[in-house]
C-alpha positions as a Python dict, from the first residue, in 0.01 Angstrom:
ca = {
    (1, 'X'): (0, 0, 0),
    (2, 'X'): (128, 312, -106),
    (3, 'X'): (101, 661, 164),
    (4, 'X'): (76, 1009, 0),
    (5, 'X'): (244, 1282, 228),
    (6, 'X'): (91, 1604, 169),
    (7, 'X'): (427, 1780, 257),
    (8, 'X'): (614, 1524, -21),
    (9, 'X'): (902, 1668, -238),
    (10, 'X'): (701, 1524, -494),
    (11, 'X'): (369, 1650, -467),
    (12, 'X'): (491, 1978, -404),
    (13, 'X'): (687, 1997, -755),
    (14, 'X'): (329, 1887, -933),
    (15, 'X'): (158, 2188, -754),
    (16, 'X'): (396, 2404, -870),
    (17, 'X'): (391, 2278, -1254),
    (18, 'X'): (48, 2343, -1231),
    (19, 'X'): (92, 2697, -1118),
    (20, 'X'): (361, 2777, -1386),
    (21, 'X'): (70, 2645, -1663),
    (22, 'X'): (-133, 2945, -1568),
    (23, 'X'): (189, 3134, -1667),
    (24, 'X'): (199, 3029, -2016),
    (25, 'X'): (278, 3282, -2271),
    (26, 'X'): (-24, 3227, -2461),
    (27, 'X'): (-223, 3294, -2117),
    (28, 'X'): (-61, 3585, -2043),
    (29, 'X'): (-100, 3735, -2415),
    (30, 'X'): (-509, 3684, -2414),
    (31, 'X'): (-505, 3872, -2094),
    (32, 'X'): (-311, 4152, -2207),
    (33, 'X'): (-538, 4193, -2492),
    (34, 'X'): (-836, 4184, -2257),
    (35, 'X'): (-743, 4419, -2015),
    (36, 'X'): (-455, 4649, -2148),
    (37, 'X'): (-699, 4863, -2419),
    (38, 'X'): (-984, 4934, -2147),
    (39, 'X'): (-650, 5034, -1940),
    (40, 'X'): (-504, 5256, -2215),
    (41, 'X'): (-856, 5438, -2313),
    (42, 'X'): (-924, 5490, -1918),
    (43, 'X'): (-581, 5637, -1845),
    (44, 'X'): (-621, 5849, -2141),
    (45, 'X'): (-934, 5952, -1971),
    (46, 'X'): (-804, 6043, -1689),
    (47, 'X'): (-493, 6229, -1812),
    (48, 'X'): (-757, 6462, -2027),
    (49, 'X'): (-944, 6568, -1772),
    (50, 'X'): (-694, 6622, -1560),
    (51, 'X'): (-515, 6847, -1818),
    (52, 'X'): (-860, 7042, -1893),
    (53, 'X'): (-897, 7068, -1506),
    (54, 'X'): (-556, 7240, -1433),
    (55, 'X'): (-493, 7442, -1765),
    (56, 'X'): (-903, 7488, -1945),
    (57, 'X'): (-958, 7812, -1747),
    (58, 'X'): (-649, 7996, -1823),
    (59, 'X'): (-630, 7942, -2198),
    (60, 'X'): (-744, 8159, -2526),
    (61, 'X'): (-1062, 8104, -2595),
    (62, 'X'): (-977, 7964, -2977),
    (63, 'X'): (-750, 7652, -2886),
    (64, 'X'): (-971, 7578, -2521),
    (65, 'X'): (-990, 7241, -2638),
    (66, 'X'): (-746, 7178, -2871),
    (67, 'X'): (-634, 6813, -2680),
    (68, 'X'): (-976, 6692, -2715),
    (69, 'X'): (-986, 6813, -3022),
    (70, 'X'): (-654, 6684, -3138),
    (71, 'X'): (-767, 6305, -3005),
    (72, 'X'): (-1103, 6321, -3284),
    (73, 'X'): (-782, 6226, -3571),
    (74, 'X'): (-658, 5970, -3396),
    (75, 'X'): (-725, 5644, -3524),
    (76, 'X'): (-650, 5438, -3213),
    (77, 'X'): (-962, 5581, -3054),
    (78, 'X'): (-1289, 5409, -3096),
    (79, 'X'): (-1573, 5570, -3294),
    (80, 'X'): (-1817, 5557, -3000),
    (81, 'X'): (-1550, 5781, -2783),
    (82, 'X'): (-1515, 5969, -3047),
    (83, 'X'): (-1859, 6075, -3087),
    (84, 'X'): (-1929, 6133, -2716),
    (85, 'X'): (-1590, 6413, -2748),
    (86, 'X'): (-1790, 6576, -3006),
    (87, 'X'): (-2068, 6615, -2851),
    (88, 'X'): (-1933, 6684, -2499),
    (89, 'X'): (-1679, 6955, -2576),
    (90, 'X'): (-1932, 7061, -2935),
    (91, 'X'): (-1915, 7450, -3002),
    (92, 'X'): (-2239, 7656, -2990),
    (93, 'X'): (-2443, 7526, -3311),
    (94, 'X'): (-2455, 7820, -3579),
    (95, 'X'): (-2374, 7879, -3945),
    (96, 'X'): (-2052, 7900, -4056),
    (97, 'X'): (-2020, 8246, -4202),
    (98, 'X'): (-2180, 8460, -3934),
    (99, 'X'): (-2359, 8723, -4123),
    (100, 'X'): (-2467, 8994, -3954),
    (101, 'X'): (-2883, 9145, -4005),
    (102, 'X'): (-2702, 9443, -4158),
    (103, 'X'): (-2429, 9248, -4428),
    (104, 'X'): (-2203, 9375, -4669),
    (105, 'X'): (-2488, 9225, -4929),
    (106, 'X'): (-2771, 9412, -4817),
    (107, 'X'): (-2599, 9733, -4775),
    (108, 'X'): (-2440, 10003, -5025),
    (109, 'X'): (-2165, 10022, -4763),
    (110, 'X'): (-1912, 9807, -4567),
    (111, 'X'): (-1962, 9762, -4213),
    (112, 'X'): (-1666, 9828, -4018),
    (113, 'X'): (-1723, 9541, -3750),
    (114, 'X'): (-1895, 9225, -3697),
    (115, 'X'): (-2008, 9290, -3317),
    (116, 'X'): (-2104, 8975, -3111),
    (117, 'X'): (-2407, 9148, -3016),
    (118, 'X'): (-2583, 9172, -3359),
    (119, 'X'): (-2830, 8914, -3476),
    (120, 'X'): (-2761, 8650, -3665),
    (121, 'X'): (-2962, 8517, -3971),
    (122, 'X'): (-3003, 8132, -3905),
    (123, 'X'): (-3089, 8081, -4263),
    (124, 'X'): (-2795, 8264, -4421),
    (125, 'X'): (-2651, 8007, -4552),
    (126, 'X'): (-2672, 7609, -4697),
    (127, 'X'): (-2402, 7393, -4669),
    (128, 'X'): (-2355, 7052, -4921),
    (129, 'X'): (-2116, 6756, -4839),
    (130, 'X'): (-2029, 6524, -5169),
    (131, 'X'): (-2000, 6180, -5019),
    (132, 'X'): (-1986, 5849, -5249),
    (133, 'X'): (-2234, 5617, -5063),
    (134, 'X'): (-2005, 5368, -5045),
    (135, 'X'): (-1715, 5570, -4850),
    (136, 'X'): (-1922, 5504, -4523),
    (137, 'X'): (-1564, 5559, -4344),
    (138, 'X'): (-1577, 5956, -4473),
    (139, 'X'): (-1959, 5969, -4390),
    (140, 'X'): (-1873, 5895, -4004),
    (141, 'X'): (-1528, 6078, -4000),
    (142, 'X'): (-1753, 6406, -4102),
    (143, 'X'): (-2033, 6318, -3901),
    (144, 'X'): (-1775, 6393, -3663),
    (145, 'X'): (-1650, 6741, -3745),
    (146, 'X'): (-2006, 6819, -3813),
    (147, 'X'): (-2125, 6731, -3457),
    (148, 'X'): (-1830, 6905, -3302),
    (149, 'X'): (-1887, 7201, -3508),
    (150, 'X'): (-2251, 7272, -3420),
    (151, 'X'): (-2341, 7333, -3809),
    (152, 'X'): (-2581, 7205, -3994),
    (153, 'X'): (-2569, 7014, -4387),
    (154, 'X'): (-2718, 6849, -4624),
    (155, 'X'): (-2510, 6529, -4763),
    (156, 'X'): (-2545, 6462, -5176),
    (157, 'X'): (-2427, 6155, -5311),
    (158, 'X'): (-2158, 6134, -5505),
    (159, 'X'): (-2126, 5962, -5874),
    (160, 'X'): (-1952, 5646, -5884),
    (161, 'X'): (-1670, 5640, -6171),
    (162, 'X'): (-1888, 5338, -6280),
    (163, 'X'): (-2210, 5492, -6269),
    (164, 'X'): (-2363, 5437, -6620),
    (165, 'X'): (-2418, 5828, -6661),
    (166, 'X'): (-2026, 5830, -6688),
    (167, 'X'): (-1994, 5629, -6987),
    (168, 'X'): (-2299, 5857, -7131),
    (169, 'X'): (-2090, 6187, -7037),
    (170, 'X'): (-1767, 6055, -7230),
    (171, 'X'): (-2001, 5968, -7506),
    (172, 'X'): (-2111, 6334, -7535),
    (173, 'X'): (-1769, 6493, -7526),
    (174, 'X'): (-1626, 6226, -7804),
    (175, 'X'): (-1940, 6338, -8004),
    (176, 'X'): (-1878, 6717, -7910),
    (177, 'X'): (-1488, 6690, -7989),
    (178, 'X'): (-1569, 6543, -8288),
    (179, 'X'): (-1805, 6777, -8471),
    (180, 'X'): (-1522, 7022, -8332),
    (181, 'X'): (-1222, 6823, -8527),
    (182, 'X'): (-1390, 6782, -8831),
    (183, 'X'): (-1534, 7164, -8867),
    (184, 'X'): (-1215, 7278, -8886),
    (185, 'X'): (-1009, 6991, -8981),
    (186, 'X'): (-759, 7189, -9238),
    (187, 'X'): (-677, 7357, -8973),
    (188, 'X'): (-553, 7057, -8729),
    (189, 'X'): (-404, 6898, -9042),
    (190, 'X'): (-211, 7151, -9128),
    (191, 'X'): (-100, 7158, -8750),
    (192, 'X'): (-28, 6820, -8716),
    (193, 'X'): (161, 6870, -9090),
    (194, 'X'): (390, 7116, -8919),
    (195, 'X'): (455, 7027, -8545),
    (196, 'X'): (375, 6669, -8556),
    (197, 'X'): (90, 6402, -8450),
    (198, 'X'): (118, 6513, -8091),
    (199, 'X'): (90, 6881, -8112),
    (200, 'X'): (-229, 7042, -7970),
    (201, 'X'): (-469, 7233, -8158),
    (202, 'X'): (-669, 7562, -8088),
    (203, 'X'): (-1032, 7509, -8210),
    (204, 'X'): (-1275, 7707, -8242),
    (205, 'X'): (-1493, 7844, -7935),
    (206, 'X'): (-1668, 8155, -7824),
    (207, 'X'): (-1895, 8197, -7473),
    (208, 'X'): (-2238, 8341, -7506),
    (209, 'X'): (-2255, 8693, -7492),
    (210, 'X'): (-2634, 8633, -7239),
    (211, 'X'): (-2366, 8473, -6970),
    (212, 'X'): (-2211, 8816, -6887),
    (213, 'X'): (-2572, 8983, -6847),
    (214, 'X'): (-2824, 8679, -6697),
    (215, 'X'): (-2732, 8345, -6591),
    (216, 'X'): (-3064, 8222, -6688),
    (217, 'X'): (-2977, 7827, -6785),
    (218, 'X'): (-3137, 7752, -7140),
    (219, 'X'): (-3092, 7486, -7457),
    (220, 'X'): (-2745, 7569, -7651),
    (221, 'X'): (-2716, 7647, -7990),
    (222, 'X'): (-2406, 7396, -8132),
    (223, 'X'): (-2339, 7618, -8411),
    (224, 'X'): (-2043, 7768, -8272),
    (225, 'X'): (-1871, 7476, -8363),
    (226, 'X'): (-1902, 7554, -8720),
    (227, 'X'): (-1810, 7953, -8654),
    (228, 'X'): (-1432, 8042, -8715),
    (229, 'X'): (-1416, 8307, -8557),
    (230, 'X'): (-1063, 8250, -8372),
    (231, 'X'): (-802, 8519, -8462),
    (232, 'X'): (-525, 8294, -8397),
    (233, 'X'): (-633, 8096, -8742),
    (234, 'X'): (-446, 8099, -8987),
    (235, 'X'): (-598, 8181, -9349),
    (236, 'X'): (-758, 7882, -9547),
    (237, 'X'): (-543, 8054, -9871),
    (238, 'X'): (-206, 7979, -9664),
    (239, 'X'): (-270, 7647, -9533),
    (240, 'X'): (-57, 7402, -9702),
    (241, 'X'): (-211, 7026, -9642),
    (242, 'X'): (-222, 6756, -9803),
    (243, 'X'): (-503, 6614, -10034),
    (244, 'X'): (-819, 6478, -9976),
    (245, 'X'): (-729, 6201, -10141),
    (246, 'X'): (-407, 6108, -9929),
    (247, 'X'): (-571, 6165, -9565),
    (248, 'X'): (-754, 5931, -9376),
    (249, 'X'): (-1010, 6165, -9173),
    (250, 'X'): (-1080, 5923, -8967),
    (251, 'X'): (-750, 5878, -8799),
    (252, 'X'): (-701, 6229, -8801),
    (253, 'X'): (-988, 6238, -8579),
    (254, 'X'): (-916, 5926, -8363),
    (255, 'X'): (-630, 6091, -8220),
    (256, 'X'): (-803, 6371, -8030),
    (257, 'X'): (-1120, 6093, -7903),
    (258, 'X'): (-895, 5819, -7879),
    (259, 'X'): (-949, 5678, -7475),
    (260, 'X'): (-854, 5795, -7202),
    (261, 'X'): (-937, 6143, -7299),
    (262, 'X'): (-636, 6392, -7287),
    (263, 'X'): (-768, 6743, -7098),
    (264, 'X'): (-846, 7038, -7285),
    (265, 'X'): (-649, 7348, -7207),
    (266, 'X'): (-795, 7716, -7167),
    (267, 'X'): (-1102, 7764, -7399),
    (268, 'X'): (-1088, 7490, -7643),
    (269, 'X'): (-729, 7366, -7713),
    (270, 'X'): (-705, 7007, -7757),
    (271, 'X'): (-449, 6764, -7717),
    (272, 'X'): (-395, 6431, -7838),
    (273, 'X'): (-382, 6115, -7634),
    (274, 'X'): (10, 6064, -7530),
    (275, 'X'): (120, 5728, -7329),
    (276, 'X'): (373, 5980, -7223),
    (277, 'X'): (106, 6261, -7087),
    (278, 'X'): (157, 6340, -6712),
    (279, 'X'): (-188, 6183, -6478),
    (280, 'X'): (-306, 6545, -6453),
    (281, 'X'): (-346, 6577, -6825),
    (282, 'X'): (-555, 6269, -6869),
    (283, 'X'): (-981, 6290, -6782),
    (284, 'X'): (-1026, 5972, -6598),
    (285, 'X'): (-1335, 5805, -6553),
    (286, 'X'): (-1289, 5966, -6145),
    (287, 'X'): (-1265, 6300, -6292),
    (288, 'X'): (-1587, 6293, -6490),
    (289, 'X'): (-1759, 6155, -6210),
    (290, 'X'): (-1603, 6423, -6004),
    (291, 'X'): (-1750, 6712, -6243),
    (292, 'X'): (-2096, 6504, -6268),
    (293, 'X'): (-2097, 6532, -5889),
    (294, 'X'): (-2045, 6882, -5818),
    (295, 'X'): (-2241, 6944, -6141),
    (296, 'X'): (-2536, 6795, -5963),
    (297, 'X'): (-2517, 6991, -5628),
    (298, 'X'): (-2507, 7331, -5807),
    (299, 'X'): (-2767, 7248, -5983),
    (300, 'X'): (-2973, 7159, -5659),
    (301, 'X'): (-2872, 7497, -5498),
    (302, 'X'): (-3026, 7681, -5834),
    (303, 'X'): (-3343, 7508, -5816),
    (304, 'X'): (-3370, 7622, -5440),
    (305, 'X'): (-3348, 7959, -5547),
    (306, 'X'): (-3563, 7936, -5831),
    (307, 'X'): (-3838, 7768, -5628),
    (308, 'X'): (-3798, 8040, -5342),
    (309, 'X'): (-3825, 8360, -5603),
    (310, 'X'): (-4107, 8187, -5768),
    (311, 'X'): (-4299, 8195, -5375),
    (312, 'X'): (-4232, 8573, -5332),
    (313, 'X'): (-4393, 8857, -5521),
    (314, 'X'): (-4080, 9032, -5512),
    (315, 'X'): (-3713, 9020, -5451),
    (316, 'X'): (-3687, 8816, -5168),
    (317, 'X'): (-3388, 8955, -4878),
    (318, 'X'): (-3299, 8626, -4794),
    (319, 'X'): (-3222, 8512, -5113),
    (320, 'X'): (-3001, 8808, -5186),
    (321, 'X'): (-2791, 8743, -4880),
    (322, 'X'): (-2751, 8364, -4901),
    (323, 'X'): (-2489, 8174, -4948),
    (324, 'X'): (-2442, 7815, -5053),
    (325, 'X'): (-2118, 7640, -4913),
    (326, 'X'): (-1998, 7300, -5101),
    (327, 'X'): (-1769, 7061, -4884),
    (328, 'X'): (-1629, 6757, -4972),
    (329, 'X'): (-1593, 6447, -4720),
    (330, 'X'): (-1268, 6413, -4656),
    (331, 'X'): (-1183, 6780, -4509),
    (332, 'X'): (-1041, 6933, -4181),
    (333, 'X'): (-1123, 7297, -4089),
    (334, 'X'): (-1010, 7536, -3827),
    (335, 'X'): (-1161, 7501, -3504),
    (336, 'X'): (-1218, 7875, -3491),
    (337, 'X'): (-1338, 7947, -3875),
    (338, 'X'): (-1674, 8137, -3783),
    (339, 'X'): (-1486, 8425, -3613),
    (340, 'X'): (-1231, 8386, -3873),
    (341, 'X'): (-1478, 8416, -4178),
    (342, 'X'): (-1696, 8671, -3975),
    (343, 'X'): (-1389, 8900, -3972),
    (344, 'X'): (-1292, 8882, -4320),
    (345, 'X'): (-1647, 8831, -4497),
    (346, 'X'): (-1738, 9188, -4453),
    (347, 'X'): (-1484, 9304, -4688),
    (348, 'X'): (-1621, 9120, -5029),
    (349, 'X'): (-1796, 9386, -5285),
    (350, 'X'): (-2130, 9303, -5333),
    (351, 'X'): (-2099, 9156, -5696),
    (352, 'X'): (-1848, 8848, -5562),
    (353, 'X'): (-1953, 8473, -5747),
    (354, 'X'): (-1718, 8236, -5533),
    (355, 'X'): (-1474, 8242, -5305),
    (356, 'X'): (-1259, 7988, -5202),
    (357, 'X'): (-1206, 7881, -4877),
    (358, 'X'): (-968, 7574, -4918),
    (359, 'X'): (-736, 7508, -5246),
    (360, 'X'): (-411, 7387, -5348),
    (361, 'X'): (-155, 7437, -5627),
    (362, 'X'): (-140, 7821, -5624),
    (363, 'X'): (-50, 8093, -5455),
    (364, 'X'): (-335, 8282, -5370),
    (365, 'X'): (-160, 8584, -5167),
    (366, 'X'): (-56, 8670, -5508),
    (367, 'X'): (-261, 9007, -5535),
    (368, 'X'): (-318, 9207, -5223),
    (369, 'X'): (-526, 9188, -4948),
    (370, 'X'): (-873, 9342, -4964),
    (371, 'X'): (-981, 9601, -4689),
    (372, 'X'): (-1340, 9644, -4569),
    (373, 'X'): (-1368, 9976, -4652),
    (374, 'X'): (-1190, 9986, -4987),
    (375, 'X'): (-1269, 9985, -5343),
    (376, 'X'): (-1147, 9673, -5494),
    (377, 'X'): (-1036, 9639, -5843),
    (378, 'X'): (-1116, 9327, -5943),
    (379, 'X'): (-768, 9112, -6038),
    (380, 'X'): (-558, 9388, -6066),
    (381, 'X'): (-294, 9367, -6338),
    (382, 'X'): (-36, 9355, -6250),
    (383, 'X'): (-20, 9363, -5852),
    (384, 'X'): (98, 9637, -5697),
    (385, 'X'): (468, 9587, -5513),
    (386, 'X'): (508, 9519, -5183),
    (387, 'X'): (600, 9832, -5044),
    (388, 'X'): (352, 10066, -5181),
    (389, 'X'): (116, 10231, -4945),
    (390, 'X'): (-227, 10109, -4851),
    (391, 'X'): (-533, 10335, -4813),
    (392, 'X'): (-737, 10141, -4599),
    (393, 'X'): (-608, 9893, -4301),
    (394, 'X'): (-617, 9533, -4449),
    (395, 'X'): (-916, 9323, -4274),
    (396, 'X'): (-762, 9028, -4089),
    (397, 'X'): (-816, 8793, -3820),
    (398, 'X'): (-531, 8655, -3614),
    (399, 'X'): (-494, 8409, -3383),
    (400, 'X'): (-255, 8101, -3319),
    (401, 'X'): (67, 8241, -3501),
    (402, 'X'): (-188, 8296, -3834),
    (403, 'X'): (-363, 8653, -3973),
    (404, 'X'): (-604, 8544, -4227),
    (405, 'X'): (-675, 8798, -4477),
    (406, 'X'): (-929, 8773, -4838),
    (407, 'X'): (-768, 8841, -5157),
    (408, 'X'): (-895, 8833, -5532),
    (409, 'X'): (-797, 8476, -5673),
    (410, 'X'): (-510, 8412, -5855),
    (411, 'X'): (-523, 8034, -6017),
    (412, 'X'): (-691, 7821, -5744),
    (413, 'X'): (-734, 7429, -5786),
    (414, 'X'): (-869, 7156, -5587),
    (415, 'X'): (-1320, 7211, -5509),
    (416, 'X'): (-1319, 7054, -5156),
    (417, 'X'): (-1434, 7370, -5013),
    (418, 'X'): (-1611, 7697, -5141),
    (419, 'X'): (-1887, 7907, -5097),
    (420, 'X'): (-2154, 8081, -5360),
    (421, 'X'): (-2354, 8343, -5374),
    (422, 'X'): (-2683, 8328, -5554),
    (423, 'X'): (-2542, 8477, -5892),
    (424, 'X'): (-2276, 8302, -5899),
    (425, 'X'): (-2392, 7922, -5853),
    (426, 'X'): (-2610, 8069, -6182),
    (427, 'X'): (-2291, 8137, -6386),
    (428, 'X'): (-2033, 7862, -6221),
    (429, 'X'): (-2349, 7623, -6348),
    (430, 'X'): (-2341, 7801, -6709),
    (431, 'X'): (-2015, 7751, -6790),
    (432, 'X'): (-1993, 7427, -6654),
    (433, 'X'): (-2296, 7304, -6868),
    (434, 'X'): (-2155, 7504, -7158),
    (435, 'X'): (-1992, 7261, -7454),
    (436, 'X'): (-1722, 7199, -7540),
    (437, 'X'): (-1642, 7316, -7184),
    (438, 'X'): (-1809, 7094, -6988),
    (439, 'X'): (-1633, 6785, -6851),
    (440, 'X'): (-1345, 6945, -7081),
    (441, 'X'): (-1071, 6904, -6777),
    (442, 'X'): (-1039, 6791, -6425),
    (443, 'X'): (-1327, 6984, -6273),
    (444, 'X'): (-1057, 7241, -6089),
    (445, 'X'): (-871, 7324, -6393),
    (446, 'X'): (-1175, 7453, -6495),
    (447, 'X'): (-1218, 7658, -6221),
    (448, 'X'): (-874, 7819, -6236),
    (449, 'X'): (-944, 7852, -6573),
    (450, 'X'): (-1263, 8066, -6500),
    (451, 'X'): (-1044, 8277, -6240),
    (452, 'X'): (-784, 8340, -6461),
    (453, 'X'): (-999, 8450, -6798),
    (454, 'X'): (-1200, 8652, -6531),
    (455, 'X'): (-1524, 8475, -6606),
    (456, 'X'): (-1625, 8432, -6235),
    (457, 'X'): (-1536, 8663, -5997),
    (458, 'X'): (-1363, 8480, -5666),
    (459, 'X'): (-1178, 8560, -5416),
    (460, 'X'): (-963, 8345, -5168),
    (461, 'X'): (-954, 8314, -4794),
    (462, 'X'): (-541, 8324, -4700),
    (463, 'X'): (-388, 8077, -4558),
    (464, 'X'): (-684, 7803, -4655),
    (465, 'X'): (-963, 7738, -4313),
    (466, 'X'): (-1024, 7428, -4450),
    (467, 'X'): (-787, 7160, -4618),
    (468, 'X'): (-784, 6819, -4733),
    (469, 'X'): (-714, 6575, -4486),
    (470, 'X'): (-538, 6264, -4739),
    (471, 'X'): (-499, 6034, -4482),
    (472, 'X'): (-741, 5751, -4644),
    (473, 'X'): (-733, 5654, -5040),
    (474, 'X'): (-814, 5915, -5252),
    (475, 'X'): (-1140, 5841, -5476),
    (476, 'X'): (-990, 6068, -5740),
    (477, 'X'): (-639, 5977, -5758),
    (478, 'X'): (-483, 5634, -5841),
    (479, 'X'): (-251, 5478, -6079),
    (480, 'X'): (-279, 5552, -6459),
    (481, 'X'): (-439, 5221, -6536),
    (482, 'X'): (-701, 5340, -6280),
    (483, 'X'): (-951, 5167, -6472),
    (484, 'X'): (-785, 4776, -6473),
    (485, 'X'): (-876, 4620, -6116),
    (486, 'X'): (-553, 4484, -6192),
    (487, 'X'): (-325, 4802, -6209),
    (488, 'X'): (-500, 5004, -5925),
    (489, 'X'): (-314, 5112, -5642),
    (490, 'X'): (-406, 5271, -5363),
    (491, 'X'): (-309, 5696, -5324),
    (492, 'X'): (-348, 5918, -5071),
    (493, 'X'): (-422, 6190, -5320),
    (494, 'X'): (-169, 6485, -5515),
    (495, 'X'): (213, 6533, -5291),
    (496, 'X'): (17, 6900, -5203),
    (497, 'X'): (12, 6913, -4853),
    (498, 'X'): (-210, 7193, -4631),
    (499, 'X'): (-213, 7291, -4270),
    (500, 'X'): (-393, 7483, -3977),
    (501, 'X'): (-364, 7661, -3741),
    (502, 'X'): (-529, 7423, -3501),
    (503, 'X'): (-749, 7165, -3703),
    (504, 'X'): (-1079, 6956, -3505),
    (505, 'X'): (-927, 6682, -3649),
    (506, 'X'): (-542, 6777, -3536),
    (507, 'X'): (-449, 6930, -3816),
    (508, 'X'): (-221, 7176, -3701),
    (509, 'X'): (142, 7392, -3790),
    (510, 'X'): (428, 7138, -3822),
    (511, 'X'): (208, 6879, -3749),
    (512, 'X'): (43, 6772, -4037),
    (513, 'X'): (-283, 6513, -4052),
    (514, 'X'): (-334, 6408, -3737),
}
């Protein structure tokens, strides 16, 4: 019969094996990953209140919460946390341009001063978000900022780059560039005769003369295509090209519709396809649904207004003094933008179209800074030096290291963020509907192509109170072969790189996306 001693060298060395099992790596990873994250997300709990507790009281009002802030771009935090920030430390809900009763639009004269003490119109202003449906991930990151911002927006869907209306829109500017070719196809012969295949071509093109007086949309007359009226031509007598019989028209024309599309450049000038064509230069399948998309939201804001003339017997105040904001989804703003807007907006001249509140590619400090109380000369040419004298004090709005100041618009690109006013979502929409300009180039070429021939009056807001964020793949930018589920690759958008002064999403000086 065999005794077991409790106290037995060998029954003790079992206990302890068991002991050490409990030990095992693999035990000791699944509880870390149990209880370390609730540990991380509490401490960082605690550390943020007790930084708001010791230092929330004694700082400018503008960056007050700029930790809490900051943590809304962080990725490691949880959605749900997320949201409660926003909607614990949210600013005071109101529009984002704070327009005064008495605005620079209803008045002949500039106020000096936006005071806090005059009323606000709530209905000043209507804000649009483009988000593709499918992009659920920008839907909730802007869900955010809107929450936290206190503002109020409508969200339009975006078109997909394989939305069937797409392939219908290419159709149309094939068929469009086509008609253009062949009307004056002596003319790109002889041009290809001289400077080779490749060369691009000026063809014929003239705006209507009804867009400079009303923006009243209507059915266009394609006969222009058949009018050369360019001064740049060169006389049929001196064109040297050869025969009829010798030239295939066909593949004349091929080379200016051949797919992808190559961009058009100022009015009408058309280029070739080239394998060898930077990805700006070539109109993507993104890029037309890009146009289509913003196409569609001004054409939403200019039924609004139509519908609310038509319900008043006579010019309605309101209407006059709106203005429509378009946003994209995949922005970051400055924390304090109302008071910055608010103490800039006063100093636009009553007949302004757009102005720009984010953008990229250009230097928009270019021409000088407008004043409230001075007369401005709409892109003057060219911009006064530096050092000359200013009659009125610049309107500006400083805080956090940055002044931000208004100037007439030099060349601006990229449409994630800009405002309208009535009469000019009219004529933005006309010459974007207008062929052979419409869906002619990436949506904001054509916008700095507007600015620069001085068909839209814009201004910019300097430095930008709202930039791109590119910290998630870009729905507009991707390899060449964008098209070939093979050759896609993911892109965080163009190198062009923005920053705030102190970002809801983190987006701050030196820091970049946070």
């Amino acid at each position: 019969m065999h005794l077991s001693y409790p106290n037995h060298p060998q029954q003790q060395h079992k206990k302890l094996e068991l002991k050490l099992r409990h030990l095992h790596p693999s035990r000791l990873f699944r509880w870390r990953c149990q209880c370390i994250r609730p540990l991380i997300v509490m401490g960082l709990f605690a550390a943020l209140s007790f930084f708001y507790i010791l230092h929330g009281h004694y700082r400018p009002p503008e960056v007050t919460r700029s930790l809490e802030v900051k943590l809304l771009g962080m990725r490691m935090i949880p959605l749900h946390v997320k949201e409660w920030i926003a909607v614990a430390e949210g600013r005071t809900p109101g529009p984002m341009i704070p327009l005064s009763s008495k605005s620079s639009f209803a008045d002949d004269h500039y106020n000096t001063h936006l005071h806090s003490d005059q009323s606000l119109n709530p209905s000043s202003e209507s804000i649009y978000v483009i988000n593709l449906p499918d992009r659920s991930d920008r839907r909730a990151e802007i869900e955010l900022l809107r929450i936290y911002m206190g503002m109020k927006w409508t969200y339009v869907d975006a078109t997909s780059k394989n939305d069937i209306i797409v392939s219908q829109v290419i159709q149309n500017v094939k068929d469009t560039r086509r008609k253009a070719v062949q009307a004056s196809l002596q003319k790109v012969m002889h041009k290809q005769a001289v400077d080779g295949p490749w060369s691009p071509v000026r063809l014929p093109f003239r705006w209507p003369a009804y867009f400079d007086n009303d923006y009243a949309l209507r059915d266009l007359d394609p006969s222009f295509l058949y009018d050369d009226f360019d001064a740049l031509h060169t006389p049929s007598s001196s064109l040297s090209s050869p025969s009829a019989d010798s030239v295939d028209f066909d593949s004349v024309t091929a080379l200016y519709l051949k797919e992808p599309l190559a961009v058009a450049r100022k009015d009408f000038t058309l280029w070739p396809y080239n394998p060898s064509l930077p990805r700006w230069k070539i109109m993507t399948r993104s890029r037309f649904a890009c146009w289509h998309s913003h196409l569609q939201t001004l054409r939403r804001i200019v039924a609004a207004q139509d519908i609310t003339q038509a319900g008043t017997a006579h010019e309605d105040r309101v209407v006059g003094d709106h203005v429509s904001i378009i946003l994209e989804d995949d922005i970051d703003m400055e924390v304090d933008i109302r008071s910055r807007l608010g103490a800039i907006w006063a100093s636009l001249p009553l007949d302004w179209d757009i102005v720009f509140l984010g953008y990229c590619w250009s230097n928009e400090s270019y021409y000088p800074a407008i004043s409230q109380s001075q007369h401005v000369n709409f892109h003057p040419d060219p911009p006064p030096s530096s050092s000359s004298s200013q009659a009125f004090a610049t309107s500006r709005y400083c805080a956090n290291r940055v002044c931000t100041t208004l100037h007439p618009s030099y060349a601006p690109k990229c449409t994630h963020a800009y405002a309208l006013s009535p009469q000019g979502a009219r004529r933005l929409l006309a010459h974007l509907t207008y062929p052979p300009f419409a869906y002619s180039r990436a949506i904001d070429q054509a916008f700095a192509w507007l600015v620069k021939s001085k068909r839209i009056k814009a201004y910019s807001v300097v430095p930008p109170v709202v930039v791109q964020r590119k910290d998630t793949k870009s729905d507009l930018w991707s390899y060449r072969a964008e098209d070939s589920e093979s050759g896609e690759r993911k892109s965080k958008g163009s190198e062009w790189r923005d920053e705030l002064a102190s970002g809801v999403f983190g987006t701050r000086l030196g820091n970049g996306a946070g």
